[in-house]
C-alpha positions in Angstrom: 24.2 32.2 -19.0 22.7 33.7 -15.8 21.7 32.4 -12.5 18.8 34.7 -11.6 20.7 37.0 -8.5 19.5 40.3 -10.0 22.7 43.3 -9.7 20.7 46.3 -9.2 18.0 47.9 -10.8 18.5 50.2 -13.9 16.7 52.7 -15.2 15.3 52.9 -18.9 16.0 56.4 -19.8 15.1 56.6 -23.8 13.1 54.1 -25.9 13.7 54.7 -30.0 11.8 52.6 -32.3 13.2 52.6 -36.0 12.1 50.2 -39.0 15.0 47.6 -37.6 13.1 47.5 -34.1 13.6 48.7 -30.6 16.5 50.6 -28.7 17.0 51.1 -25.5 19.2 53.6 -23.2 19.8 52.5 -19.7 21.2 53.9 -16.9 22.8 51.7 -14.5 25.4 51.5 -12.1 27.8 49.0 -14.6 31.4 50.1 -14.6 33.4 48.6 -18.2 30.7 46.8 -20.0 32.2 45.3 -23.6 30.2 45.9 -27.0 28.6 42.5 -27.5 28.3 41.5 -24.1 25.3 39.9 -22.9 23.4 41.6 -20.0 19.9 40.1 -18.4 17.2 42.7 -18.8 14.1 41.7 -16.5 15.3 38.3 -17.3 15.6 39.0 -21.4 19.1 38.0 -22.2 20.3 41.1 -24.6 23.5 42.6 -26.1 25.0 45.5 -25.2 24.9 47.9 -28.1 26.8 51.2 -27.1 28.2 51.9 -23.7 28.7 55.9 -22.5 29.8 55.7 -19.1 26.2 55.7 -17.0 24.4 54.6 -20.0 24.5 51.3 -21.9 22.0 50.8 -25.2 20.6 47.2 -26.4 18.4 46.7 -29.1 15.5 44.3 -29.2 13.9 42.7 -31.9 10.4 42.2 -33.0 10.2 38.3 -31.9 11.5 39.5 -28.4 9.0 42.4 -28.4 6.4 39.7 -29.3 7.7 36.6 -26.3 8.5 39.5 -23.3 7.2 42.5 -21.5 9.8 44.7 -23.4 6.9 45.7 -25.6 5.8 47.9 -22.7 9.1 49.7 -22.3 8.6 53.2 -21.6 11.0 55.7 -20.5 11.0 55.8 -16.8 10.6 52.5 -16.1 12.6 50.2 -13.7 14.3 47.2 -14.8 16.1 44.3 -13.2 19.7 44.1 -14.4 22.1 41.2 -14.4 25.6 40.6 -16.4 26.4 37.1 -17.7 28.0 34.7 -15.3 32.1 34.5 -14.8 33.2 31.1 -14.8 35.1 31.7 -11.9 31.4 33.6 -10.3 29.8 32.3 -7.0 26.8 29.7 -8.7 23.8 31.6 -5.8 20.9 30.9 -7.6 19.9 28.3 -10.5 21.0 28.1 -14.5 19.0 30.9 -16.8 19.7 31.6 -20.0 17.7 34.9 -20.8 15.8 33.1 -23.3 12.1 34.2 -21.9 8.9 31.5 -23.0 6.1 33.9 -22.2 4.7 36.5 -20.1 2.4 35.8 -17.3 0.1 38.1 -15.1 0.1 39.1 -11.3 -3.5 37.4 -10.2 -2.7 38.4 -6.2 -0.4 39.4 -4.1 -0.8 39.3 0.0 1.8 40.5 2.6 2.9 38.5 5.2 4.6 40.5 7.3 8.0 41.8 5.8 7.4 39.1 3.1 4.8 39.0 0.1 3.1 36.1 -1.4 2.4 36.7 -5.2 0.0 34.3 -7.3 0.8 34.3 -10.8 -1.8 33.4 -13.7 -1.9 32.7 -17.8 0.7 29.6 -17.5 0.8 28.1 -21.1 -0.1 24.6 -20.1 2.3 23.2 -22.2 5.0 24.6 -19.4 2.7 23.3 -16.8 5.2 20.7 -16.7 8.2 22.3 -16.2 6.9 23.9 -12.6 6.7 22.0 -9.2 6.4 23.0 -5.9 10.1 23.8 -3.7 11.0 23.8 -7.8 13.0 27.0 -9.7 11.6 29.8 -12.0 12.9 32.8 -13.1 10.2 36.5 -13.0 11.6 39.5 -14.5 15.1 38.1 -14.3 15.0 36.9 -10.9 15.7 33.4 -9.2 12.7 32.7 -7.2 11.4 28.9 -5.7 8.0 27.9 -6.7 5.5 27.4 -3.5 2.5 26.2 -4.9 1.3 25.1 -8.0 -2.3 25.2 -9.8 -3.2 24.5 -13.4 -1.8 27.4 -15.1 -1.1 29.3 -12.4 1.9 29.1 -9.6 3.3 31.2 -6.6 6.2 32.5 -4.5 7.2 33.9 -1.5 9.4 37.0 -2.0 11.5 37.6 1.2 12.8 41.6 2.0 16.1 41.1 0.4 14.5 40.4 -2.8 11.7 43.0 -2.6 14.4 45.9 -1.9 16.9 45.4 -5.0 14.4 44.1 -7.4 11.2 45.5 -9.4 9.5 42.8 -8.1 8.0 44.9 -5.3 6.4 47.6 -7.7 3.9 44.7 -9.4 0.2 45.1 -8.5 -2.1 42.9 -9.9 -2.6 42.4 -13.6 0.9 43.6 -14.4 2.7 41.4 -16.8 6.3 39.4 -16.1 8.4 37.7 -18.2 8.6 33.9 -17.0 11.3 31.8 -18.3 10.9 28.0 -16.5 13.4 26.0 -15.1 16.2 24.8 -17.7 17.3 21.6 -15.9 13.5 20.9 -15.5 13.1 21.2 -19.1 15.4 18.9 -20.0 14.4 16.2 -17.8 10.6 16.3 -18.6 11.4 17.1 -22.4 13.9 13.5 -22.1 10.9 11.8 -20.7 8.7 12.5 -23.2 11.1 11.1 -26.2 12.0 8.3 -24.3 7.8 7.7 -23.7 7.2 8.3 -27.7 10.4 5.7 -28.7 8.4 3.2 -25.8 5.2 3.8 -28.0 3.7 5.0 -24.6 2.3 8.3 -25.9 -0.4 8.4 -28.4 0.6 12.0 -29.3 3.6 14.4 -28.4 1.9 17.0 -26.3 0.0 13.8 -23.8 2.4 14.8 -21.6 1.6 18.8 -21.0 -0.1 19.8 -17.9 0.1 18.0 -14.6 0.1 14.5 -16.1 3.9 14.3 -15.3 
């Protein structure tokens, strides 16, 4: 589990495809990472492969490659980094699991003074339900609150803080992001919906998708 407050940003510094799938080699600034442990990259929760001091390696499989932006990872690129939550850790942003739904794409993006507004587009509209405005959603691994909402398509409001110690700030429009939706939204709406069908109220499971609830 993870709650979105992105470490630092990492590095990939080798990508090696074999007939099992993908590997990565990242530098980051981690000091006594574990084999096994889980580690958030750009929101994808993965498992920490090999560890040579700088370096960590994951490995990711096809259905991930599939679901997320790590089909796109080329050497050189920047990626958002975040270890698993402590029990005893500070709770600063919401409950993510690293389990990404889909990718979406940067429509626009405006600057507001020392803040930018981002417009994101390609919302499956059976997660239109999950989203609400002042609500939570996680991009690239980070914590961000929704601002405004539109039929498969939502935005936020990145402040400075965010912008410097995340990869959020190198999008320009069409990129890709992973999105994973809200958890505790999902389990609300996804409650509602069974409790609807056991009521008879729905005529089929998916009457609920969109902006219908």
């Amino acid at each position: 589990m993870f709650t979105g407050i992105v470490d630092h940003t990492g590095i990939i510094k080798e990508t090696r495809r074999s007939d099992r799938g993908v590997t990565w080699v990242i530098e980051s600034q981690f000091e006594g990472l574990s084999l096994g442990e889980s580690i958030a990259i750009d929101g994808v929760c993965l498992t920490v492969t090999e560890f040579n001091g700088g370096t960590f390696s994951v490995e990711i499989s096809p259905e991930t490659e599939r679901l997320t932006t790590c089909q796109k990872g080329f050497s050189g690129r920047r990626i958002n980094l975040e270890r698993a939550l402590k029990a005893s850790d500070r709770f600063g942003g919401h409950w993510v699991s690293g389990h990404v739904e889909q990718t979406a794409q940067v429509k626009t993006l405006q600057t507001h003074g020392e803040f930018k507004e981002i417009w994101f587009s390609g919302i499956d509209p059976s997660r239109q339900s999950f989203m609400t405005p002042k609500g939570s959603v996680t991009v690239n691994g980070v914590s961000l609150t929704i601002n405004e909402v539109l039929p498969q398509s939502f935005s936020v409001m990145l402040i400075p803080h965010t912008l410097e110690r995340t990869n959020l700030s190198l999008l320009k429009e069409s990129d890709e992001v992973n999105i994973e939706c809200d958890w505790m939204a999902k389990v609300v709406v996804n409650e509602v919906r069974q409790l609807l069908k056991n009521m008879g109220a729905l005529s089929t499971p998916n009457a609920l998708e969109g902006n219908s609830l």
